[in-house]
C-alpha positions in Angstrom: 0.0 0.0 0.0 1.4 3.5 -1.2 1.3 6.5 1.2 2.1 9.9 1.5 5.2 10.7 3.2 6.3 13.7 2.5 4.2 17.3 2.2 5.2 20.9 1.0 4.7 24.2 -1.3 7.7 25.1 -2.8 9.3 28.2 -4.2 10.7 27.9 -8.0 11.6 31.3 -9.0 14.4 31.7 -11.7 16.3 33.6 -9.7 17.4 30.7 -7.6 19.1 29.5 -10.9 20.5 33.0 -11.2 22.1 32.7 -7.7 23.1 29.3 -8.6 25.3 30.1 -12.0 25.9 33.5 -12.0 28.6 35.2 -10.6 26.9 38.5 -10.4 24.1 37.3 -8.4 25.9 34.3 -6.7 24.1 33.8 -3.2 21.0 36.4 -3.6 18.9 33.4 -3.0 20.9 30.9 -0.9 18.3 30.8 1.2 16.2 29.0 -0.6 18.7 26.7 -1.5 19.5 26.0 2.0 15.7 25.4 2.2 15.6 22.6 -0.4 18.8 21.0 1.4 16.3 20.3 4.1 13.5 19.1 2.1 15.7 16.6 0.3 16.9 15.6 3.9 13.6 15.1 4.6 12.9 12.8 1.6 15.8 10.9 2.1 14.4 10.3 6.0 10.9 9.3 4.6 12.3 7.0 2.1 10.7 9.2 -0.8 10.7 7.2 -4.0 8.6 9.3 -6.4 8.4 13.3 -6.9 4.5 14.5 -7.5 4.9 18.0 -8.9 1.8 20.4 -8.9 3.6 22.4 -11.9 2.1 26.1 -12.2 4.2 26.7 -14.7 2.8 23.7 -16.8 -0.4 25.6 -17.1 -3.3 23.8 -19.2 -6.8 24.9 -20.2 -9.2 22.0 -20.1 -8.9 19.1 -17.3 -6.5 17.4 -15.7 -3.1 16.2 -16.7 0.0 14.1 -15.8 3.4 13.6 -17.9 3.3 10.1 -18.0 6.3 9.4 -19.2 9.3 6.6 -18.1 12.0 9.1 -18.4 12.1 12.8 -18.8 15.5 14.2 -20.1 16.9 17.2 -21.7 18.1 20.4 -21.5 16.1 23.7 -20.3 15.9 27.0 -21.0 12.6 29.4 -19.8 10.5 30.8 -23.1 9.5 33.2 -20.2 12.9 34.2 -18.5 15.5 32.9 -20.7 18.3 35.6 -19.6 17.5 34.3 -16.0 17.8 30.3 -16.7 19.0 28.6 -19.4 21.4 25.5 -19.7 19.8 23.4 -16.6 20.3 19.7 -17.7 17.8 17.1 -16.6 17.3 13.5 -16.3 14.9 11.4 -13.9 13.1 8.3 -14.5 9.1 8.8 -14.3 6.0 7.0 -12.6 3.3 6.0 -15.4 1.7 3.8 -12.9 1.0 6.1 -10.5 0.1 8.7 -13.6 -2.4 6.1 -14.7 -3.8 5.5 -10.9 -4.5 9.5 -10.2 -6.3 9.8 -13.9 -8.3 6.6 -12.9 -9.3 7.8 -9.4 -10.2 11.5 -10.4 -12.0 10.6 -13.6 -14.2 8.7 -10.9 -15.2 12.1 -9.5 -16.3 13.3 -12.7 -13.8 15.1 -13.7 -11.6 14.7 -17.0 -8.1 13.7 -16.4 -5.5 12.3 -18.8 -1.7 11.1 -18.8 0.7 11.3 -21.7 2.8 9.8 -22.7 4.1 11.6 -25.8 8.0 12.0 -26.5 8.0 15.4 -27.4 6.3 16.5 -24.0 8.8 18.5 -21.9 8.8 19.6 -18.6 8.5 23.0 -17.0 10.5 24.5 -14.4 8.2 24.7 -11.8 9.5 21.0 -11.4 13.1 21.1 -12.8 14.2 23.9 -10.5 13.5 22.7 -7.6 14.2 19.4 -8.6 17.8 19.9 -9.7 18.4 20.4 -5.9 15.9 18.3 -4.2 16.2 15.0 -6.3 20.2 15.7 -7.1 21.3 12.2 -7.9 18.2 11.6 -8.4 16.8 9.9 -5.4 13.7 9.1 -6.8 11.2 9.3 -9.5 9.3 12.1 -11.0 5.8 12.6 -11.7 4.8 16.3 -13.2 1.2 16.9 -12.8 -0.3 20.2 -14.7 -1.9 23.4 -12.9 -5.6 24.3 -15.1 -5.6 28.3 -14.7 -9.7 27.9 -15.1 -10.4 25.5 -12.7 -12.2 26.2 -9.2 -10.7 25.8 -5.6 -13.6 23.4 -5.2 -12.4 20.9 -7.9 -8.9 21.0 -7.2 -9.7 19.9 -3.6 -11.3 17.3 -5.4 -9.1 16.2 -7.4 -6.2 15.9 -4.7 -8.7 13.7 -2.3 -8.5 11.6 -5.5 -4.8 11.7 -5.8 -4.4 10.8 -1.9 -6.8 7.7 -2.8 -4.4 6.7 -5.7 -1.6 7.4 -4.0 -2.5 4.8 -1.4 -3.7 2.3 -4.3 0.0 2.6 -5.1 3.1 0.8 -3.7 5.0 4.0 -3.8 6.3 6.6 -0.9 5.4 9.7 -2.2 6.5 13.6 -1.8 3.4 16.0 -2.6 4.5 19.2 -3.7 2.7 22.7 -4.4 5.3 24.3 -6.8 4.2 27.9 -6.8 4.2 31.5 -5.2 2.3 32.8 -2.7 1.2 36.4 -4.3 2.3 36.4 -7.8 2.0 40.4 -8.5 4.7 40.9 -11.3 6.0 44.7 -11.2 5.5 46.6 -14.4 8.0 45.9 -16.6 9.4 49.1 -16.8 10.6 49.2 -12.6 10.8 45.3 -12.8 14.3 45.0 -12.7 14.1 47.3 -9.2 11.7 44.5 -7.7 14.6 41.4 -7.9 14.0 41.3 -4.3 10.9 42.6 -3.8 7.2 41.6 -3.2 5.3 43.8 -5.3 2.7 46.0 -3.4 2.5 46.2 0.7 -1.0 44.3 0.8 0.4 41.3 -1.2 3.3 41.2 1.5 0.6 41.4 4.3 -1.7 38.8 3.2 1.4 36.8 2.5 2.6 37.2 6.0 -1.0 36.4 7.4 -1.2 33.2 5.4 2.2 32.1 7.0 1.3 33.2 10.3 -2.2 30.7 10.4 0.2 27.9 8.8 2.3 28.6 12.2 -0.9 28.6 14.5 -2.2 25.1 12.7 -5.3 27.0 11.2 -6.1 25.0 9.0 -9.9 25.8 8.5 -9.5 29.7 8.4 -7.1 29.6 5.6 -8.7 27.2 3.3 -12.1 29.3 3.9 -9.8 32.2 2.6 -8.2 30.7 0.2 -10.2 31.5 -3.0 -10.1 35.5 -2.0 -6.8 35.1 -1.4 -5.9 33.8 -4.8 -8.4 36.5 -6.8 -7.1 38.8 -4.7 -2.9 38.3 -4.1 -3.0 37.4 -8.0 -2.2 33.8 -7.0 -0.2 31.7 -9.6 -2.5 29.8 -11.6 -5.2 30.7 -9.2 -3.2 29.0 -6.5 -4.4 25.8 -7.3 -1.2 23.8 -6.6 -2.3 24.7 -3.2 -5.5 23.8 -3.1 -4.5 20.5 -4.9 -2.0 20.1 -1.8 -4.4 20.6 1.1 -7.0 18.3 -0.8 -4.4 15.3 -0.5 -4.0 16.2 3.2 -7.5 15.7 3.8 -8.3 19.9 3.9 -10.4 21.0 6.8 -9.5 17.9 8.6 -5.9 18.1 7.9 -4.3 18.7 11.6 -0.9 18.5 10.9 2.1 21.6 11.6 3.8 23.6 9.2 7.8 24.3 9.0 9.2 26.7 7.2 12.5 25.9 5.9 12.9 29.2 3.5 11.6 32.5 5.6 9.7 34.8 2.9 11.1 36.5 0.4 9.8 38.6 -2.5 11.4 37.7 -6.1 10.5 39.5 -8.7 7.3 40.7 -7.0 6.3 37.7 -6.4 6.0 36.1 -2.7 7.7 33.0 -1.8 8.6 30.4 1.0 9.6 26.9 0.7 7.5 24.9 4.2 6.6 21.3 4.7 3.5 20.2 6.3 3.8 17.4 9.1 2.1 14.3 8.1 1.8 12.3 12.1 
C-alpha cells in the first residue's frame, strides 16, 4: 500500500538559478537553496521514492493532466525568463503507474483527467528547478502533474482527495508538492528589474505574512475558507491551485498537521515566496 510521506509548497523562482550560475548574483537566493537541502533531507528520511509535482508553470486549459512518461531528459531553457535560466540539464526516470492511478481515481469524480505519454512532451520548471536540488542524484522518480488556470478551488480539492486515494492504491512513498508562489504580483515591466527582491505592493506582503502566520498557529480551516479570496485577490499563480491540490491530499479541513518553514519569505520579482513542509503524524 502506497502513502504519502512527504508534504510541502515550494518556491521555483528563476532567480534561484540566477544565484546558482551566475557570478553577479551568486548567493542572492541561498536561502532557498539551504531550504531545499532540508526538504531533500527530509525525503531521504521518509524514504521518498517518487516526486508528485503540482507544476504552475505547466499551465493547461481544459482538465487534468500528468506527464506520464518513463523518463524525462533534456536540457532547459525558460521561453518566459531565458536571460535568468537557461542550460539546466535534466534526467529522472518517471512513474506511469501512478500517472495512470491518479487519472483513474479522479476521472471517478467526474472530472476529466489524462496522462501522456508523448515523447516530445517537456517539462517545465516549476519542477526542474527545484528538482535539480531536491532529487540531485536523483533519489527518486518524477511525476509532473499540470496546474488548469480555469479551474475552481472546489475541484482542485477534489481532485487531490483523488490523488491521496491513488496514492494509497499505489506501492509508492510519495513527496506532494505545491510548486508555486504565494502572491504572484509581477511589477511593471518598466521598474521590474528594481523588484529582484521585492514583493510587489505592501497588501500582497501582508496577506502573505497572514497566510504564514495561520500555517504557524495550525489554522487550517480559516485559511482554506480564505483561500479562494486570497488567490483572486494576491494574483495567485494559476489561481493558487497547486495549493488547493496540496491541502486536498492532506484531507483539507480535517488536515491537523504543523507547518515548517525551511525558506523564511522572500519577494522575487514581485512575487512572494517560501519553501515549508506540512507534518504528516
Amino acid at each position: 500500500m502506497g502513502e504519502i510521506v512527504q508534504a510541502a509548497k515550494i518556491t521555483h523562482v528563476p532567480s534561484i538559478w540566477m544565484s546558482h550560475t551566475m557570478p553577479q548574483h551568486k548567493g542572492i537566493r541561498q536561502n532557498a537553496i539551504d531550504g531545499f537541502a532540508k526538504l531533500r533531507e527530509e525525503a531521504l528520511a521518509a524514504g521518498v521514492d517518487t516526486f508528485l509535482i503540482f507544476d504552475t508553470h505547466w499551465i493547461v486549459n481544459q482538465g487534468f493532466h500528468l506527464n506520464s512518461k518513463p523518463r524525462h531528459q533534456g536540457r532547459f531553457i525558460s521561453h518566459e525568463l531565458p536571460h535568468m535560466l537557461a542550460d539546466m540539464e535534466y534526467g529522472y526516470d518517471g512513474a506511469p503507474d501512478l500517472a495512470d492511478l491518479v487519472v483513474k481515481e479522479i476521472q471517478e469524480t467526474g472530472l476529466k483527467a489524462m496522462a501522456h505519454n508523448q515523447p516530445d512532451l517537456g517539462v517545465e520548471y516549476g519542477t526542474l528547478l527545484p528538482m535539480h536540488f531536491i532529487n540531485e542524484g536523483p533519489i527518486a522518480n518524477v511525476l509532473p502533474m499540470a496546474a488548469n488556470q480555469f479551474s475552481s478551488i472546489e475541484e482542485n480539492r477534489i481532485a487531490g482527495e483523488a490523488i491521496a486515494r491513488a496514492i494509497a492504491k499505489s506501492d509508492r512513498k510519495v513527496a506532494i508538492y505545491a510548486s508555486g508562489s504565494l502572491s504572484h504580483a509581477f511589477a511593471p515591466n518598466e521598474i521590474s528589474s528594481d523588484y529582484l527582491n521585492k514583493v510587489n505592493g505592501e497588501f500582497n506582503r501582508q496577506m502573505d505574512l497572514r497566510v504564514l502566520d495561520l500555517w504557524a498557529e495550525g489554522r487550517w480551516e480559516e485559511f482554506l475558507d480564505m483561500l479562494p479570496a486570497y488567490a483572486a485577490n494576491c494574483a495567485g499563480e494559476c489561481g493558487m491551485v497547486d495549493t488547493a491540490l496540496l491541502f486536498g491530499a492532506l484531507g483539507w479541513e480535517d488536515y491537523k498537521g504543523s507547518c515548517e518553514i525551511h525558506t523564511p519569505y522572500f519577494g522575487s520579482s514581485g512575487t512572494g515566496q517560501v519553501n515549508a513542509s506540512f507534518s504528516l503524524a
